[in-house]
PDB file of N, CA, C and O in Angstrom:
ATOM      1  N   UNK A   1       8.681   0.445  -8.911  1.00  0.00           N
ATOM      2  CA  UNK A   1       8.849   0.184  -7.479  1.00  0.00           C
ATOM      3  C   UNK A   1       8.930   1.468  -6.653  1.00  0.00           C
ATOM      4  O   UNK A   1       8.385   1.339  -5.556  1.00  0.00           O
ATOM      5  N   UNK A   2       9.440   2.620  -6.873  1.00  0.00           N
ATOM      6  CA  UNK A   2       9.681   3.617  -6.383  1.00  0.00           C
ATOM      7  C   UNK A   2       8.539   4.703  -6.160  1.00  0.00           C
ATOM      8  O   UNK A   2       8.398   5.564  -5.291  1.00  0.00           O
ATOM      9  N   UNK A   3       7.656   4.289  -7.440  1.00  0.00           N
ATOM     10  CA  UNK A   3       5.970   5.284  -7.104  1.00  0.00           C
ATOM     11  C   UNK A   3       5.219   4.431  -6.192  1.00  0.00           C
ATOM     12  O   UNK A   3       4.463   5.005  -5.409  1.00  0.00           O
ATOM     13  N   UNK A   4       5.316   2.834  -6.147  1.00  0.00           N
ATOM     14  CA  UNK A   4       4.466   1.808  -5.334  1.00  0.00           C
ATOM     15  C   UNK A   4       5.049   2.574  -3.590  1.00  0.00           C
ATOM     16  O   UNK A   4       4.439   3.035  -2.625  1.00  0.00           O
ATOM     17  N   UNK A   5       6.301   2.395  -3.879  1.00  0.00           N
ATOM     18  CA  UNK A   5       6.412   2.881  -2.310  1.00  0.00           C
ATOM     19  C   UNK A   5       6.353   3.902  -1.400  1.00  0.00           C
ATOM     20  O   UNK A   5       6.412   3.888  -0.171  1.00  0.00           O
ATOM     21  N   UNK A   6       6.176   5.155  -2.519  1.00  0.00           N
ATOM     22  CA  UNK A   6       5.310   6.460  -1.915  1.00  0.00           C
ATOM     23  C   UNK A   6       3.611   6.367  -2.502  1.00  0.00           C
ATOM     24  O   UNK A   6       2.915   7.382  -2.516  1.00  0.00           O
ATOM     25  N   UNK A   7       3.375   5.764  -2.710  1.00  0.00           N
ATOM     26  CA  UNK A   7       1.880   5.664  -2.630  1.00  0.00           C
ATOM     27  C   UNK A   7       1.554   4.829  -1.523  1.00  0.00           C
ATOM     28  O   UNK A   7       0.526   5.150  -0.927  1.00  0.00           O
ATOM     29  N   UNK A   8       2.419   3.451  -0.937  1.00  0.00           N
ATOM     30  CA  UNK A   8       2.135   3.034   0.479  1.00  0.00           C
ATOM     31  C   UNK A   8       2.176   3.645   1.312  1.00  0.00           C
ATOM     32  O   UNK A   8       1.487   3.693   2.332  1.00  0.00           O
ATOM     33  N   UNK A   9       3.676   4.638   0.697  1.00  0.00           N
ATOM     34  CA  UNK A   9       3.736   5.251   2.368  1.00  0.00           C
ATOM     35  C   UNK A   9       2.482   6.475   2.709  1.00  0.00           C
ATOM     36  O   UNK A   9       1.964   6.812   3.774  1.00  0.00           O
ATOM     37  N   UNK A  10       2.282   6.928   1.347  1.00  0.00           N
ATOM     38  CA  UNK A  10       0.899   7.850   1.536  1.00  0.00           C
ATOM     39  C   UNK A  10      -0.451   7.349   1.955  1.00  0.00           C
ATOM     40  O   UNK A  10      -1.092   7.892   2.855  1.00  0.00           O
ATOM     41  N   UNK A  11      -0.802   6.469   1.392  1.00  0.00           N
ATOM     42  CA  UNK A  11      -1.757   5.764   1.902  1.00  0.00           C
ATOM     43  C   UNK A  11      -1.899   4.627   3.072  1.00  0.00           C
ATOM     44  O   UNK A  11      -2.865   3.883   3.241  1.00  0.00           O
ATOM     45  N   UNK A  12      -0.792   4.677   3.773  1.00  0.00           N
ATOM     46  CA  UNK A  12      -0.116   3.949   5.120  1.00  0.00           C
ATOM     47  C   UNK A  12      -0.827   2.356   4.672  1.00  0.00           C
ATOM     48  O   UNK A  12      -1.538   1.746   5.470  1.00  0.00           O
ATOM     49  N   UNK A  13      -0.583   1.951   3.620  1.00  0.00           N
ATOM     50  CA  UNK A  13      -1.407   0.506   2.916  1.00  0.00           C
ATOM     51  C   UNK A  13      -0.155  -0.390   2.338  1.00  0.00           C
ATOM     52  O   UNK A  13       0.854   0.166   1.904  1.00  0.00           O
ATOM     53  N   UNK A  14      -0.247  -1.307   2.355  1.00  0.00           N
ATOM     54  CA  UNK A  14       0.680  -2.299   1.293  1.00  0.00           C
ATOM     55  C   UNK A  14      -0.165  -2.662   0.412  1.00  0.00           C
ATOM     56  O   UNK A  14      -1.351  -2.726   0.734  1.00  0.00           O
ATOM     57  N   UNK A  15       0.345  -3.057  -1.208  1.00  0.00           N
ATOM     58  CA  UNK A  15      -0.295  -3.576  -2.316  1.00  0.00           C
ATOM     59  C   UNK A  15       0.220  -4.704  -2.678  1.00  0.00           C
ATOM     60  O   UNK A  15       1.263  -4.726  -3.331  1.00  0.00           O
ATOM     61  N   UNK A  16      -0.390  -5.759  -2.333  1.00  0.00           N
ATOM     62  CA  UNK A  16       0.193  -7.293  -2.575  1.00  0.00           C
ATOM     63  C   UNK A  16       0.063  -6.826  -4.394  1.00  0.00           C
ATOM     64  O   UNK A  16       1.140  -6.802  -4.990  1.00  0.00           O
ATOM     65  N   UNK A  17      -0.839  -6.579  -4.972  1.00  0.00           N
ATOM     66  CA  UNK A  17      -0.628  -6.256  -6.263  1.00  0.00           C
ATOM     67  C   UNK A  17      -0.531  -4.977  -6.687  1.00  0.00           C
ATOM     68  O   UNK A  17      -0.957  -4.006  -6.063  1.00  0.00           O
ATOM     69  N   UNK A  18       0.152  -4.945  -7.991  1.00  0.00           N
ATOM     70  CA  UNK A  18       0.196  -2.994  -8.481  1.00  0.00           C
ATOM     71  C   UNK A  18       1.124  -2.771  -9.876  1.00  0.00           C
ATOM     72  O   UNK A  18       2.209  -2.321 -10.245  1.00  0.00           O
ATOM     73  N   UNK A  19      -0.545  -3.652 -10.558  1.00  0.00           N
ATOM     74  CA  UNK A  19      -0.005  -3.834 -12.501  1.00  0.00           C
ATOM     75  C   UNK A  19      -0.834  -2.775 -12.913  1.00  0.00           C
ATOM     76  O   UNK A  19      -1.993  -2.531 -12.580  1.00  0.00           O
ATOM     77  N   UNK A  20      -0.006  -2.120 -13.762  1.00  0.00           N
ATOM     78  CA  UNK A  20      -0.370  -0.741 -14.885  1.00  0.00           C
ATOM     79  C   UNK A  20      -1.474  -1.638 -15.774  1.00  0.00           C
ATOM     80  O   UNK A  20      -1.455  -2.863 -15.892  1.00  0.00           O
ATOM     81  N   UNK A  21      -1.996  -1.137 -16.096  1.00  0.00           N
ATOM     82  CA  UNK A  21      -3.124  -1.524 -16.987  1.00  0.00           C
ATOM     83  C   UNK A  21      -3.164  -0.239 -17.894  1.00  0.00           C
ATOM     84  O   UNK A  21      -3.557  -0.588 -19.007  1.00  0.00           O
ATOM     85  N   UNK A  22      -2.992   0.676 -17.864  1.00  0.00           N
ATOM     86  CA  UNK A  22      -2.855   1.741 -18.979  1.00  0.00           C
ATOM     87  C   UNK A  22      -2.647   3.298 -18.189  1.00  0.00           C
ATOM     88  O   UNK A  22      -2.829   3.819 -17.088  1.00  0.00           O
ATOM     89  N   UNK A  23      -2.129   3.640 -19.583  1.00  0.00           N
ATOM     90  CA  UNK A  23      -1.586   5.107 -19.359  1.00  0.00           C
ATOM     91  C   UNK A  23      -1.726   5.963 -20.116  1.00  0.00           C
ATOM     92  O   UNK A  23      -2.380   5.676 -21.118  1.00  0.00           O
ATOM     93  N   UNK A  24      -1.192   7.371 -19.994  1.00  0.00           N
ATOM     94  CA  UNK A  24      -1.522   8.686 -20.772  1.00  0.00           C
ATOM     95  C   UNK A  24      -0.220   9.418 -20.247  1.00  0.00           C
ATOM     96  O   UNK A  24       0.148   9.397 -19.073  1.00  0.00           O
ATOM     97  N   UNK A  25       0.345   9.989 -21.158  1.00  0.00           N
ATOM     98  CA  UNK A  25       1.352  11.072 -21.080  1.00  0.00           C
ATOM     99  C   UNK A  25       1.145  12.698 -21.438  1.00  0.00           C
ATOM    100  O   UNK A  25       0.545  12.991 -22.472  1.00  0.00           O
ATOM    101  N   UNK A  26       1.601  13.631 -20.649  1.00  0.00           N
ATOM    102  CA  UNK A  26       1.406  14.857 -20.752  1.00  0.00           C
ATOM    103  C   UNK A  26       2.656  15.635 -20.787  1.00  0.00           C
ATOM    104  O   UNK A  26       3.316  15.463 -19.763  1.00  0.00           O
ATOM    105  N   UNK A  27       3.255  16.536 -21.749  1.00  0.00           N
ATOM    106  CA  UNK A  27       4.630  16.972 -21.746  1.00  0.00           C
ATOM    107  C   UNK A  27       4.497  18.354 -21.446  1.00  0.00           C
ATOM    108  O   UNK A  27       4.054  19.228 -22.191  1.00  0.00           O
ATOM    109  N   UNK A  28       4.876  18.457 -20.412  1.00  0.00           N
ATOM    110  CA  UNK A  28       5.124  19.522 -19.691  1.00  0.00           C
ATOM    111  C   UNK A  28       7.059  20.132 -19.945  1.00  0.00           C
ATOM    112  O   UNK A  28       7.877  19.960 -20.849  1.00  0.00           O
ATOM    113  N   UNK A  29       7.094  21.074 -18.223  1.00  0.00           N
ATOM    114  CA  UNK A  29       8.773  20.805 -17.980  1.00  0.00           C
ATOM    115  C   UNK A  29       9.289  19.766 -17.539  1.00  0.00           C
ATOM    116  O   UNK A  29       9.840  19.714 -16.439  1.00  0.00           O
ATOM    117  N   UNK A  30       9.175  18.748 -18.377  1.00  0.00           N
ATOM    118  CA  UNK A  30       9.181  17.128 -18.195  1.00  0.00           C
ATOM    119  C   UNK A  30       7.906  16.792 -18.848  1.00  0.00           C
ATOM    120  O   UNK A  30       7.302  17.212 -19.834  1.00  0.00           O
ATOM    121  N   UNK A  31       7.665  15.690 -17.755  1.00  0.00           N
ATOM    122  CA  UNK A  31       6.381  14.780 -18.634  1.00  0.00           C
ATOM    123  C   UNK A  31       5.907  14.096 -17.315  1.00  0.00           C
ATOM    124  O   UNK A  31       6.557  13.535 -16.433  1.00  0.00           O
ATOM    125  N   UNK A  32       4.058  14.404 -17.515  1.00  0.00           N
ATOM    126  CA  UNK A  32       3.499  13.890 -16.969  1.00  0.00           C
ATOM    127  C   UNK A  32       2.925  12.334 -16.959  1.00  0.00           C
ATOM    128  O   UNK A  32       1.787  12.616 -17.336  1.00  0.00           O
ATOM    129  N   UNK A  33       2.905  11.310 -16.845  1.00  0.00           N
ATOM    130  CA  UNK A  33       2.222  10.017 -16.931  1.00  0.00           C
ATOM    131  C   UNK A  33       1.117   9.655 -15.916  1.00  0.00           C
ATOM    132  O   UNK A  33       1.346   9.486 -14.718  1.00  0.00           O
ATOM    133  N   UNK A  34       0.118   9.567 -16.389  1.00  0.00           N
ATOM    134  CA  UNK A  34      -1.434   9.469 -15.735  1.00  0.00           C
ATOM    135  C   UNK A  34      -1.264   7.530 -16.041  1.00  0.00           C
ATOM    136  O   UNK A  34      -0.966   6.870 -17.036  1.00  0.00           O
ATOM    137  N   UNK A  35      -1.595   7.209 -14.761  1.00  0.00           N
ATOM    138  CA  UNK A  35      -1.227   5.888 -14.951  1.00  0.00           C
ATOM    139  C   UNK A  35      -2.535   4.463 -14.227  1.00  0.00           C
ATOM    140  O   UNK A  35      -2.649   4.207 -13.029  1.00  0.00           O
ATOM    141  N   UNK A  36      -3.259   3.842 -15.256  1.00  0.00           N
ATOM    142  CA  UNK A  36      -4.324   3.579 -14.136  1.00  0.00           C
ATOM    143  C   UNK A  36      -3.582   1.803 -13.744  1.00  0.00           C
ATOM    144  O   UNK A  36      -3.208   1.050 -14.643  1.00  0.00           O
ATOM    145  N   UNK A  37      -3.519   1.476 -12.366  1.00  0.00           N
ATOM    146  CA  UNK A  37      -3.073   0.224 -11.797  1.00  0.00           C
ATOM    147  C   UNK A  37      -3.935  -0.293 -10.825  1.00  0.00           C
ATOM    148  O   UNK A  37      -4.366   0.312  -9.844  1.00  0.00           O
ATOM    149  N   UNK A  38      -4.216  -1.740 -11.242  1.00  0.00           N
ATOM    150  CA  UNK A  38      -4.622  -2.632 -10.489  1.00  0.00           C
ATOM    151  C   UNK A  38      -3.740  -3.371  -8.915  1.00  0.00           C
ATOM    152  O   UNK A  38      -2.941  -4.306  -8.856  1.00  0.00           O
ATOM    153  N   UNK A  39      -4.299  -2.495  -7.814  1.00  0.00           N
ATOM    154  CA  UNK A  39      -4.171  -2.865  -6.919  1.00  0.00           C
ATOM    155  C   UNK A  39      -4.712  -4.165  -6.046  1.00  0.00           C
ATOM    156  O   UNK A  39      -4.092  -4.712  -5.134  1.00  0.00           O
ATOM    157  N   UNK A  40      -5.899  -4.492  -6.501  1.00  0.00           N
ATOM    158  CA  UNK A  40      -6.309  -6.338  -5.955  1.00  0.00           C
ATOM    159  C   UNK A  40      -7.569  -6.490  -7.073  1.00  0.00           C
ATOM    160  O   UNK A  40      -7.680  -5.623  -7.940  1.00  0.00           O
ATOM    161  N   UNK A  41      -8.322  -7.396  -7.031  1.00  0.00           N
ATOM    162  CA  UNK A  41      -9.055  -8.219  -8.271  1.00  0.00           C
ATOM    163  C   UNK A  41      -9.801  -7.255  -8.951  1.00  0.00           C
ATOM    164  O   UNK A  41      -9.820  -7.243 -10.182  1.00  0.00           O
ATOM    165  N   UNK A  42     -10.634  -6.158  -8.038  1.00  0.00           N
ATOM    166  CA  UNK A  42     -11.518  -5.324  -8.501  1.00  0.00           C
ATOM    167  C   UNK A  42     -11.613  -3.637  -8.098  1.00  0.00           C
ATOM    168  O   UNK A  42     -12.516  -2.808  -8.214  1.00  0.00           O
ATOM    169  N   UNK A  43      -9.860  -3.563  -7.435  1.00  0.00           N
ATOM    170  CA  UNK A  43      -9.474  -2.228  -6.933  1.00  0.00           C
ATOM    171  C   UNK A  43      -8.427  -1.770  -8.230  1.00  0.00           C
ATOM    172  O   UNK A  43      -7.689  -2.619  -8.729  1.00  0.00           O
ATOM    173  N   UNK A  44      -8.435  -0.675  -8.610  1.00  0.00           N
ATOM    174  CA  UNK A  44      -7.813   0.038  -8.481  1.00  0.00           C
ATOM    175  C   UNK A  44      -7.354   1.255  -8.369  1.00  0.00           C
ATOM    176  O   UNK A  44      -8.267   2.005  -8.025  1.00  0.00           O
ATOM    177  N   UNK A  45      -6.001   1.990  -8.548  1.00  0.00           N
ATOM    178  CA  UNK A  45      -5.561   3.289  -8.422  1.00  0.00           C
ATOM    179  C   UNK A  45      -5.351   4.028  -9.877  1.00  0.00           C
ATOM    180  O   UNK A  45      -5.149   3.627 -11.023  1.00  0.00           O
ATOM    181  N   UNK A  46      -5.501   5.317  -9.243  1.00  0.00           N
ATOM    182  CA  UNK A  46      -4.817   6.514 -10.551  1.00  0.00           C
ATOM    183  C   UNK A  46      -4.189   7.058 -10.076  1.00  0.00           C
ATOM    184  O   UNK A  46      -4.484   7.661  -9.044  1.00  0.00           O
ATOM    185  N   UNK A  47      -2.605   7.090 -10.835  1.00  0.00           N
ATOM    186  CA  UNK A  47      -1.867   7.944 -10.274  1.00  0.00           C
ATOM    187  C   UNK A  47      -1.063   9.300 -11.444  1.00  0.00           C
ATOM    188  O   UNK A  47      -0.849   8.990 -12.616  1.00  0.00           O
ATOM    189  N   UNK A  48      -0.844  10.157 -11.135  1.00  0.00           N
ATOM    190  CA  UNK A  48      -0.024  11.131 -11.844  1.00  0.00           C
ATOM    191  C   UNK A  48       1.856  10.874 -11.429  1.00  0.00           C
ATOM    192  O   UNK A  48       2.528  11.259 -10.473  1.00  0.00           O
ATOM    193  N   UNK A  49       2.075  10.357 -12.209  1.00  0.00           N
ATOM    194  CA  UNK A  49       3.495  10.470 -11.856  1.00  0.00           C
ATOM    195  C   UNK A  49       4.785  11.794 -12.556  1.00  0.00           C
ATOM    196  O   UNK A  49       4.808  11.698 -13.783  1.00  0.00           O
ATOM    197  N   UNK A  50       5.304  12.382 -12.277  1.00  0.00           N
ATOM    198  CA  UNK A  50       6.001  13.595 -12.753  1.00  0.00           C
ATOM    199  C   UNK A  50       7.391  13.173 -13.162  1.00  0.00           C
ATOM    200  O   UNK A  50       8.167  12.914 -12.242  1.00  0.00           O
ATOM    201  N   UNK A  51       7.830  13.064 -14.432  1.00  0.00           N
ATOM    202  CA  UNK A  51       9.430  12.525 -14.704  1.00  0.00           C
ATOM    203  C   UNK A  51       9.824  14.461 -15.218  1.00  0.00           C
ATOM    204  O   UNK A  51       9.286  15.384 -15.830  1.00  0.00           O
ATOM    205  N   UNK A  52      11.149  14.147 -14.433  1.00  0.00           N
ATOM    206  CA  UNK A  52      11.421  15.680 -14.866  1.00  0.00           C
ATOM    207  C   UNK A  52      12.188  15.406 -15.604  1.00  0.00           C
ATOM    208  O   UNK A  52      12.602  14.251 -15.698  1.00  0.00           O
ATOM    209  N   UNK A  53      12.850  16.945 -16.777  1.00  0.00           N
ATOM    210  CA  UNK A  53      13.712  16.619 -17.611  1.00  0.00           C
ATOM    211  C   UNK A  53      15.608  15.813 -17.508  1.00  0.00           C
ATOM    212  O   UNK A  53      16.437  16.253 -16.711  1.00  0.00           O
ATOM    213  N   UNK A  54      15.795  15.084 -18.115  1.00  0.00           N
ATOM    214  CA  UNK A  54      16.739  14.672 -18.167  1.00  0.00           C
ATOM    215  C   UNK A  54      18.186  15.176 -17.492  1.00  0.00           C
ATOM    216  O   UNK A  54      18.763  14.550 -16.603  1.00  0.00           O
ATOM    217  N   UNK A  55      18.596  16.251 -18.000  1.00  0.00           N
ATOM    218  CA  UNK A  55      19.498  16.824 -17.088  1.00  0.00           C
ATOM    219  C   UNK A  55      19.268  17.605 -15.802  1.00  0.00           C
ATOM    220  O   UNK A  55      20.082  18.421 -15.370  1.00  0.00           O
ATOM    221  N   UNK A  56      18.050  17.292 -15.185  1.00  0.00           N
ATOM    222  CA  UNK A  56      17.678  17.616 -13.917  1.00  0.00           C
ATOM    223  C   UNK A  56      18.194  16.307 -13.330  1.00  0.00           C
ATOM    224  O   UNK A  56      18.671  16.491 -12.210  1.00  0.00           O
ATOM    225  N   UNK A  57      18.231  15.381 -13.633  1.00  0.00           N
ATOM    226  CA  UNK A  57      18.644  14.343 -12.587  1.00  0.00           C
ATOM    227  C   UNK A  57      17.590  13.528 -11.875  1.00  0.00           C
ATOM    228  O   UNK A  57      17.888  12.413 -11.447  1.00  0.00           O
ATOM    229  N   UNK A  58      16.067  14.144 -11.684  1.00  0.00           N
ATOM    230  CA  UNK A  58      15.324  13.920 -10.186  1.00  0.00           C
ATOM    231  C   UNK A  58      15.073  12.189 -10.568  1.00  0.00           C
ATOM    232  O   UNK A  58      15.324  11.655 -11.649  1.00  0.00           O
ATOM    233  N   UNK A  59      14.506  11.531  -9.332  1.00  0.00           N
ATOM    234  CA  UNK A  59      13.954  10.116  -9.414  1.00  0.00           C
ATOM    235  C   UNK A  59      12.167  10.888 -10.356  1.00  0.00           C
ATOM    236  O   UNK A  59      11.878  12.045 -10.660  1.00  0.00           O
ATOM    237  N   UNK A  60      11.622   9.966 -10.473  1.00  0.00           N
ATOM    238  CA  UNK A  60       9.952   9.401 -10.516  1.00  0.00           C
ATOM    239  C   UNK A  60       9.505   9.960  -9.351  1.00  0.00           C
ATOM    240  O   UNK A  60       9.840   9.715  -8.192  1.00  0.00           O
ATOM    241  N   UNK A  61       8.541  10.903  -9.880  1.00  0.00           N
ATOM    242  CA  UNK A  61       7.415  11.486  -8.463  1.00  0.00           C
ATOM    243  C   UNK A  61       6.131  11.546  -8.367  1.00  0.00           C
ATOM    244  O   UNK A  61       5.564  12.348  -9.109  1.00  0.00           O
ATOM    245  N   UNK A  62       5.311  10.717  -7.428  1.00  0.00           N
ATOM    246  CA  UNK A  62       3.941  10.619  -7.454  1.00  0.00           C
ATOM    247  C   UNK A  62       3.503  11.809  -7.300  1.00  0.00           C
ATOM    248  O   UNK A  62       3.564  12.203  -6.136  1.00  0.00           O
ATOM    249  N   UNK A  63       3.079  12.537  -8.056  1.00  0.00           N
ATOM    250  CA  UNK A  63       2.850  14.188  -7.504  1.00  0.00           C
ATOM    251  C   UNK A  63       1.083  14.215  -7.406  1.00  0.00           C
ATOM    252  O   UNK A  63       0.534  15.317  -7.427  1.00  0.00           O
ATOM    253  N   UNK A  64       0.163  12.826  -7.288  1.00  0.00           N
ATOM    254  CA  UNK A  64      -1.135  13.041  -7.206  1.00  0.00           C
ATOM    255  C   UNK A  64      -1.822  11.984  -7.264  1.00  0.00           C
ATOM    256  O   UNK A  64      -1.626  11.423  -8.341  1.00  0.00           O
ATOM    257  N   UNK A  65      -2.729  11.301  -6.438  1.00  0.00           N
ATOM    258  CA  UNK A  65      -3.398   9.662  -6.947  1.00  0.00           C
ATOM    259  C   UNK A  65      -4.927   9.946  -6.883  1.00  0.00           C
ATOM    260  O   UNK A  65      -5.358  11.099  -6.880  1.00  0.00           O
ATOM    261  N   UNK A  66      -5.608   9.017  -6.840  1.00  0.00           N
ATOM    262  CA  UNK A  66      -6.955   9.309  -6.941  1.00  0.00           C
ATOM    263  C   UNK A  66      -7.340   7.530  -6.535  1.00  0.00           C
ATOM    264  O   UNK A  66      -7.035   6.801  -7.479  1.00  0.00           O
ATOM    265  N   UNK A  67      -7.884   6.840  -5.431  1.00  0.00           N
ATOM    266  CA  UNK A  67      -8.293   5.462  -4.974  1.00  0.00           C
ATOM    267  C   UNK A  67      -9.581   5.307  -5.559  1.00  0.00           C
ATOM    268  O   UNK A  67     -10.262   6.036  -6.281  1.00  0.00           O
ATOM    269  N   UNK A  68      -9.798   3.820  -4.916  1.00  0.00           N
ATOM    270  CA  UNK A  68     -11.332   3.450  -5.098  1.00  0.00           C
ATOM    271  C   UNK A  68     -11.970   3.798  -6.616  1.00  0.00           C
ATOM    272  O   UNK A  68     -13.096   4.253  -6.816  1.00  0.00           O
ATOM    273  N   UNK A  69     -10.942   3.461  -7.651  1.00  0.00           N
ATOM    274  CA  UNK A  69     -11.293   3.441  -9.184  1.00  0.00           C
ATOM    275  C   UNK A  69     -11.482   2.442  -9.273  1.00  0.00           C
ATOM    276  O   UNK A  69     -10.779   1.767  -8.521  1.00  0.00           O
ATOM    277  N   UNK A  70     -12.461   1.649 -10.151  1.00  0.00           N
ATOM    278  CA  UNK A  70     -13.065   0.367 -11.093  1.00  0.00           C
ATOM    279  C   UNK A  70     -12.020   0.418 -12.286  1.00  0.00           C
ATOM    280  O   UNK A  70     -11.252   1.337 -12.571  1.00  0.00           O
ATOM    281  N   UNK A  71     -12.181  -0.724 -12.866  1.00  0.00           N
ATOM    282  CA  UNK A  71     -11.698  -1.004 -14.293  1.00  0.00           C
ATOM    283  C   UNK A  71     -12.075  -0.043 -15.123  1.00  0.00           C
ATOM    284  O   UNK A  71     -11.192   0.655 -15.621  1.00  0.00           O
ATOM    285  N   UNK A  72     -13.380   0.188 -15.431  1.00  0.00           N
ATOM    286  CA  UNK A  72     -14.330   0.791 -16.681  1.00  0.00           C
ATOM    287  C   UNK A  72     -13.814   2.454 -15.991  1.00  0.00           C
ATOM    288  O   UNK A  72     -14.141   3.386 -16.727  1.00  0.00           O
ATOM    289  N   UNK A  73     -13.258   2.754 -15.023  1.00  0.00           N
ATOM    290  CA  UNK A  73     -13.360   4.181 -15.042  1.00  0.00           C
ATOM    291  C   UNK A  73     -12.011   5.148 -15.729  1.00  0.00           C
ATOM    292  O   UNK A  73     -10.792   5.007 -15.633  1.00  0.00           O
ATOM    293  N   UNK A  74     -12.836   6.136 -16.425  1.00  0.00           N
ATOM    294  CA  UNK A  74     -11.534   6.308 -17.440  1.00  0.00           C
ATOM    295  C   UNK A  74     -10.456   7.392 -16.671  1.00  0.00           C
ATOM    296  O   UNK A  74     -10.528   8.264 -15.806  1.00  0.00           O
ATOM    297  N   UNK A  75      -9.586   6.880 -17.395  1.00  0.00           N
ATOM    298  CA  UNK A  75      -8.034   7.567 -17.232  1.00  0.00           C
ATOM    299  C   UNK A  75      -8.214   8.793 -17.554  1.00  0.00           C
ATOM    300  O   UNK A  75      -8.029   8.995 -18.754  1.00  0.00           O
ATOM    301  N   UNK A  76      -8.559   9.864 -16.831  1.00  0.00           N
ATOM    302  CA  UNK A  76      -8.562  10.993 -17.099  1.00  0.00           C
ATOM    303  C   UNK A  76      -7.361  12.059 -17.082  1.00  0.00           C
ATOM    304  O   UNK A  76      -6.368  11.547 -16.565  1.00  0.00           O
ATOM    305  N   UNK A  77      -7.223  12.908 -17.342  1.00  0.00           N
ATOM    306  CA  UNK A  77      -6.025  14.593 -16.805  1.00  0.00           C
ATOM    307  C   UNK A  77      -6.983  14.750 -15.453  1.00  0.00           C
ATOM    308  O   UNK A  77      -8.186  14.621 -15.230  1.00  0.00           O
ATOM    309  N   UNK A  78      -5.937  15.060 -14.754  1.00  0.00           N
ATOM    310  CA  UNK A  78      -6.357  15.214 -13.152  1.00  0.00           C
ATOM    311  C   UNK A  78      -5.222  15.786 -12.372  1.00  0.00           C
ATOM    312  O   UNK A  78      -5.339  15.977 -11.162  1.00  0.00           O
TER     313      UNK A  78
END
């Protein structure tokens, strides 16, 4: 809920839908999650989300998206 609502507010859009359909992790200082979600029947998004390490405390941060992805398009590092 918390990446859906800075990706609205970035993209000044509401997502009646916004199911993960698959992902990829990258371990950084934290960990990256490349995440591809279905936003309506034949839209969706890629997003990079940034979890920092544990005793940092921070929330979930969209730190990058990419729109106007298909199903078939792959989940790339971006």
């Amino acid at each position: 809920p918390k990446v859906k609502a800075q990706l609205e507010e970035r993209e000044n859009k509401k997502y009646a839908t916004f199911k993960a359909v698959e992902f990829r992790s990258q371990v950084v200082a934290g960990r990256n999650y490349f995440i591809k979600v279905q936003v309506d029947d034949d839209e969706f998004v890629h997003l990079r989300v940034f979890q920092s390490l544990p005793h940092e405390n921070k929330p979930l941060a969209l730190s990058s998206y990419q729109t106007n992805k298909a199903r078939h398009d792959e989940l790339a590092y971006f």
